[in-house]
Structure formats: C-alpha cells, structure tokens
N, C-alpha and C positions, 0 to 999 in steps of 0.2 A: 227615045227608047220606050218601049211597052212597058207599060206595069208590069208585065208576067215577067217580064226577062229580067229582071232587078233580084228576083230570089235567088235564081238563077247563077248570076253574077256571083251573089255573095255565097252561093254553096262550092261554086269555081274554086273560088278565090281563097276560101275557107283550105278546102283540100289541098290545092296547091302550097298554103303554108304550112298546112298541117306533114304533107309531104317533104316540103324545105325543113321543116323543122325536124322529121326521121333521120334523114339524110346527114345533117350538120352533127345532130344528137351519133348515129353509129358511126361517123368519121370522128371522132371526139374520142367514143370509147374504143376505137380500132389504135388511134394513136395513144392513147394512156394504155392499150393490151401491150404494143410496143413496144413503149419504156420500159412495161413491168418486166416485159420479156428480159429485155437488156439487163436490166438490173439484175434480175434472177439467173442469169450467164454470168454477170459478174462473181456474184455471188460464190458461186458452185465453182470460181474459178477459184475464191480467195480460201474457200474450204477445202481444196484440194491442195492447195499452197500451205495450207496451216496444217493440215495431215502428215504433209512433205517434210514441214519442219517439225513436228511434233516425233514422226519415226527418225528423223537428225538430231535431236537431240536425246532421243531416251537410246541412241545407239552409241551418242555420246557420252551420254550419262554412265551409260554400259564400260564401256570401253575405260573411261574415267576410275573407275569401282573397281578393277579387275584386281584382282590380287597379286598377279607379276608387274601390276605398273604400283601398288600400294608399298608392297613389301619391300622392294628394293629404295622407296622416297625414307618408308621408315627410316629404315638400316641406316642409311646413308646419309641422310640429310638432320634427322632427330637421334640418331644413334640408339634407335631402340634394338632389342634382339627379341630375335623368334623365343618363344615356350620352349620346341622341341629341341633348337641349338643349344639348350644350358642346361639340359636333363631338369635334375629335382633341385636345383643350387636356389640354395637360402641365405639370406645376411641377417645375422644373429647377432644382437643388439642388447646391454647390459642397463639397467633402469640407470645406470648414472652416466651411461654415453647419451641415455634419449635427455636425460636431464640437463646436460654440460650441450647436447646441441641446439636444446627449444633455451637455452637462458643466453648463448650463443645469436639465434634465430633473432632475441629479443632486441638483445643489443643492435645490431645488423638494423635493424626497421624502425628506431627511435632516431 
C-alpha cells in the first residue's frame, strides 16, 4: 500500500466505528424508550385499578355509615333506643341507691 492511503484507512475505519457505535448507542436507547413505555402502561393501569377501588370502598364505606343500616344494628343487636322514641324520660337516682350500687359494683370486681 502507499503511504498516503494509510490515513486514509484509518479516517474509514475511524468513521465507520464511530457510525457502529451511533447506531448500537440509539438501538440501546430505543429499547430502554420501550420498557419505560411498558412500564408507564403498566403503571397508569394499576392507578386506574386503585381509583376503581378507592370509589369501592368510600361507596362502601358509604353505604356501611348509613343510618338505616346503623340504627336498626343499634336497636336490635345493642338494645339501644332512639332520643326521640323516649321523649324527655329520665332515671332519677337517690345518693344512697348510687352508694348501695358503686359498694355493689365493688364487691362484684374483687
């Protein structure tokens, strides 16, 4: 080979890896653009999923609260009674009935 063509060669040769090297380098980040993609589909899939169950629950939560499913468990199950079922009724209590039940009370817990 000539002298001269030896620079030559290596400005080729140079370019051509420099070229390999672009090439390898944007397939690289085309495949990690990709994944992120997927990921970020995933993503936005499990946020709509946790949304889904988020308005499931505070409608259960809801429904749970309601005061026709609260008031009849009262009544029924605790034997509480409504305010307005017993008008103004009071239980009127003598300093020696609270005394005979707390000495009562005492007994009962020892």
């Amino acid at each position: 080979m000539k002298k001269s063509s030896k620079p030559l060669i290596i400005i080729v040769a140079s370019f051509l890896v420099l070229v390999t090297l672009i090439i390898l380098i944007s397939q690289g980040l085309r495949l990690k653009y990709e994944a992120l993609q997927r990921e970020l589909a995933e993503f936005e899939i499990q946020i709509k999923t946790e949304k889904t169950q988020s308005v499931a629950f505070r409608a259960n939560y809801q429904m749970l609260t309601a005061e026709e499913r609260i008031k009849p468990f009262a009544i029924h199950e605790l034997g509480l009674t409504s305010s307005n079922e017993n008008g103004n009724s009071k239980i009127f209590l003598s300093k020696e009935d609270i005394a005979r039940l707390s000495a009562d009370m005492e007994n009962m817990n020892e």
